[in-house]
N, C-alpha and C positions, 0 to 999 in steps of 0.2 A: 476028409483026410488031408493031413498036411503035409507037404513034401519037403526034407531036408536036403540041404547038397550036401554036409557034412552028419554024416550019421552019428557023431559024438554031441551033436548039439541035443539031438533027442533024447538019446541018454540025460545027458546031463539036466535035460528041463523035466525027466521024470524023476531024477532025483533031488531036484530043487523042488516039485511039486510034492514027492513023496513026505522030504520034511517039512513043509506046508501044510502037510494033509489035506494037498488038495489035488484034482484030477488034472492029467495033465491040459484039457482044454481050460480048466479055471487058471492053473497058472500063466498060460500063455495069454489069457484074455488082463491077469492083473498088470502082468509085464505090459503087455500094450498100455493100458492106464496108465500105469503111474511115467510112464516114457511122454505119454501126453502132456500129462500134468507138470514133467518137469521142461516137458517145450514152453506146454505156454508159462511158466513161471519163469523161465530163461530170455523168453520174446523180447522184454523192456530193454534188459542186457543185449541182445543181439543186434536189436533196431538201432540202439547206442553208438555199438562198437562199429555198425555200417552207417551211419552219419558221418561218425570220425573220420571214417577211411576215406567219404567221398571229401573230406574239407582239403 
């Protein structure tokens, strides 16, 4: 069981999962992914913009 602070968020990710057609544990398991997937495609970017900062 997962615990919310805001009770509108679980709502809301069972009706993101609803239109998904998927349960709410698979949509919170895709959200985690694809959050993954867009760190490390962002990392190059990031590692970038903190090189600049240290010059």
């Amino acid at each position: 069981m997962l615990r919310f602070a805001d009770p509108g968020v679980r709502q809301a990710l069972k009706v993101r999962a609803a239109v998904n057609r998927r349960s709410l544990n698979a949509e919170i398991l895709c959200l985690i992914d694809a959050g993954l997937k867009a760190q490390k495609e962002n990392a190059p970017t990031a590692a970038t913009v903190e090189a600049l900062d240290l010059q």
